[in-house]
C-alpha positions as CSV (number, residue, x, y, z in Angstrom):
1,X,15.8,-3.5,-11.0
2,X,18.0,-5.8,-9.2
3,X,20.6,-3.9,-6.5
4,X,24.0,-4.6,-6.2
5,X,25.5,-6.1,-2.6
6,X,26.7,-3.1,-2.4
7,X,23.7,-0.5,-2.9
8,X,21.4,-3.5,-0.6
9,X,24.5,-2.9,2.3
10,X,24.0,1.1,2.1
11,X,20.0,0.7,1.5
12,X,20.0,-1.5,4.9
13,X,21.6,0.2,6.9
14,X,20.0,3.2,7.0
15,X,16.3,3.2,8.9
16,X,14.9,4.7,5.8
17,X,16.0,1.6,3.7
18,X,14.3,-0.5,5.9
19,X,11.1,1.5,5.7
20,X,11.0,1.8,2.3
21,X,11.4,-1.3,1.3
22,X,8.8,-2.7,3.7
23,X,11.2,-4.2,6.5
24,X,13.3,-6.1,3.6
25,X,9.9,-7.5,1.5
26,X,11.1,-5.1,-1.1
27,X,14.1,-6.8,-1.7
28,X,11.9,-9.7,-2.9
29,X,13.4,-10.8,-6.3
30,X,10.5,-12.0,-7.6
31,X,7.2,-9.1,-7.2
32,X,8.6,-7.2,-4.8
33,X,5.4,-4.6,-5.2
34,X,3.3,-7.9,-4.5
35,X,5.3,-9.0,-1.6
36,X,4.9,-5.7,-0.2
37,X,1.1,-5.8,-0.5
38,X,1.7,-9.3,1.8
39,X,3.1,-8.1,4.3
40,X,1.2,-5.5,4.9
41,X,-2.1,-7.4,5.0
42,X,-0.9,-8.8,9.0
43,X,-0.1,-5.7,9.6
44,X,-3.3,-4.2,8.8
45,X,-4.8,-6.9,11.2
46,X,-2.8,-6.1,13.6
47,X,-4.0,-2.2,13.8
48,X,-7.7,-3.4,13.3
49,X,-8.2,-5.7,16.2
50,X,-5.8,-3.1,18.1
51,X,-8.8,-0.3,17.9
52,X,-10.5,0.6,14.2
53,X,-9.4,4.1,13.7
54,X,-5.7,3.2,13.9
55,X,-5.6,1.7,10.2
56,X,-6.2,5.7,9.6
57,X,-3.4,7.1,11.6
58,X,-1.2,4.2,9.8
59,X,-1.8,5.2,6.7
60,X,-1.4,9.0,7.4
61,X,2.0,8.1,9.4
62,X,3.1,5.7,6.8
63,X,2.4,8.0,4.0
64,X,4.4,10.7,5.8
65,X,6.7,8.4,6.5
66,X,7.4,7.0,3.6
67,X,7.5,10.3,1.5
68,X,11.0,10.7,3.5
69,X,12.2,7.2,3.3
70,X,11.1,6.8,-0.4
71,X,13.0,9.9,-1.2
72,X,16.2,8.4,0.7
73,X,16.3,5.4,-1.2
74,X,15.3,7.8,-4.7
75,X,18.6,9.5,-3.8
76,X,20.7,6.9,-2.7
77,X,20.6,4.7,-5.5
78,X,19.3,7.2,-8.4
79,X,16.5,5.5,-9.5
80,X,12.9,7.3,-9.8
81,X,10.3,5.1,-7.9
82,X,12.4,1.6,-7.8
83,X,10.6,-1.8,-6.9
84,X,12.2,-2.4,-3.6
85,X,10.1,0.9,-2.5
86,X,7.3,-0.8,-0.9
87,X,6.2,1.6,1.6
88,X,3.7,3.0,-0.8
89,X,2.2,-0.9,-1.4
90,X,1.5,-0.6,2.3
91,X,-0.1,2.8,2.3
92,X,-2.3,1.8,-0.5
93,X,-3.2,-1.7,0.5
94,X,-4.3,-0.3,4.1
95,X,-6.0,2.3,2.7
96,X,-7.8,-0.1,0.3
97,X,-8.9,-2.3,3.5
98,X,-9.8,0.6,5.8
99,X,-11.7,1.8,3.6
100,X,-13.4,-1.5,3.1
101,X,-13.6,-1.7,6.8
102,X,-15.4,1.0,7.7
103,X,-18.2,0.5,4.8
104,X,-18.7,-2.8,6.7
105,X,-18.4,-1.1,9.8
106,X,-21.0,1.8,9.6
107,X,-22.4,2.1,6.2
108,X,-22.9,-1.8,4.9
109,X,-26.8,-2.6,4.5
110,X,-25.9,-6.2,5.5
111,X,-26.8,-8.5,8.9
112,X,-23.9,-11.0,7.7
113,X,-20.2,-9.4,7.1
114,X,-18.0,-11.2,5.2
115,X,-15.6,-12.7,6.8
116,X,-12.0,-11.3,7.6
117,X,-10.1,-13.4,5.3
118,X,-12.8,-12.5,2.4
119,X,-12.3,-9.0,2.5
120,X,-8.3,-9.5,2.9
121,X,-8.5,-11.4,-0.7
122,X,-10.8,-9.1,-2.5
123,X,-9.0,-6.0,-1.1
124,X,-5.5,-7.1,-1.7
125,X,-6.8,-8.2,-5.3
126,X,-8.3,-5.1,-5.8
127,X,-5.5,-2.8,-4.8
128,X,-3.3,-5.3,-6.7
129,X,-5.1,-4.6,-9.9
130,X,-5.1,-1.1,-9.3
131,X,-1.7,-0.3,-8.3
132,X,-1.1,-2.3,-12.2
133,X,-3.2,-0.6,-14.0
134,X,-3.3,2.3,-12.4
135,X,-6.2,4.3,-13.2
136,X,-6.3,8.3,-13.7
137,X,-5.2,10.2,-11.2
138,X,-2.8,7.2,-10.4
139,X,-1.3,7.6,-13.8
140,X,-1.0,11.1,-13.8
141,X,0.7,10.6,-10.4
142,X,2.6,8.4,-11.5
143,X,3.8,9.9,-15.0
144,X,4.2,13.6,-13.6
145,X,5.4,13.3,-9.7
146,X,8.6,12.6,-8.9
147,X,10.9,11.7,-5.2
148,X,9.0,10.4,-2.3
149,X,5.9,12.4,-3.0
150,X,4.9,10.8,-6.3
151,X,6.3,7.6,-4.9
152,X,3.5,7.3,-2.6
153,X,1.0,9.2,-4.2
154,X,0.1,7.2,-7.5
155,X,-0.4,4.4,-4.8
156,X,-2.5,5.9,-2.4
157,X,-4.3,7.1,-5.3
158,X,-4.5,3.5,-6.2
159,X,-5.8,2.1,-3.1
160,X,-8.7,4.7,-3.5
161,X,-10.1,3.1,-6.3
162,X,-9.9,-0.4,-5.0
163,X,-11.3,0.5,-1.7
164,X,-14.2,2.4,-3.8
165,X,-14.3,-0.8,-5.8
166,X,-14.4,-2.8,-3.1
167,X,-17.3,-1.0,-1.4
168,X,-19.2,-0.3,-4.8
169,X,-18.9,-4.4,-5.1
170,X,-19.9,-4.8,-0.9
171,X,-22.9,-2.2,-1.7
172,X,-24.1,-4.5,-4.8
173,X,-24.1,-8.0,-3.1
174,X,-25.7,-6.8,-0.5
175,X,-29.1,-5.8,-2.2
């Protein structure tokens, strides 16, 4: 769904619009759900190296978050769950790689981590897939909630199956 001048005018200049949208990557005319997933991988760097439980309280303030913002932007232009909502690609994609994270962390078998940039690919590909596909209860979620809450659900639902993906794959390749 491509918005008018107009409706990208009213979506920016509310905070909410820039939330949900992912600080504008939303409003990517080409995969804006992709672009979201981007820009959240720095992010989710950032937090990391910052201290390795605040991925967590990211994802539980973004998810909060973006159940309000989401349902601004719902409202504001009538459309159920539109593309340039990509709060919820964040939610899930962090949640995806924290999960990831803290197998490494404290339950991987493994003397040898991969490195950052490995786990960034397979987790962004992962969630990716995923939030595409999205595998039961994403697509319940996703069928049956509505507003800001089923916005971000079916994702965060989504990013737990690529994080247990991700981990199931980690726990493989290292035996």
């Amino acid at each position: 769904m491509r918005l008018t001048p107009t409706q990208r005018r009213a979506l920016l200049s509310h905070p909410a619009g820039w939330i949900a949208s992912g600080f504008g990557s939303g409003l990517s005319p080409f995969a804006p759900g992709t672009m979201g997933s981007l820009v959240a991988l720095p992010l989710f760097v950032l937090m990391q190296q910052a201290h390795p439980l605040l991925p967590w309280l990211g994802i539980f303030g973004g998810f909060v978050l973006g159940v309000w913002a989401a349902g601004w932007v719902i409202r504001a232009i009538s459309v159920e769950d539109p593309g340039v909502v990509v709060i919820d690609e964040f939610v899930g994609q962090w949640l995806t790689l924290a999960m990831l994270d803290a197998f490494i962390r404290w339950g991987a078998d493994s003397s040898q981590p991969p490195s950052t940039f490995a786990v960034l690919l397979v987790g962004f590909v992962l969630f990716r897939l995923c939030d595409i596909l999205k595998p039961w209860p994403a697509s319940w979620a996703d069928r049956k909630l509505h507003g800001g809450f089923g916005s971000m659900l079916d994702d965060a639902l989504a990013g737990l199956w690529a994080g247990g993906l991700g981990i199931l794959a980690l726990w493989l390749l290292s035996r």
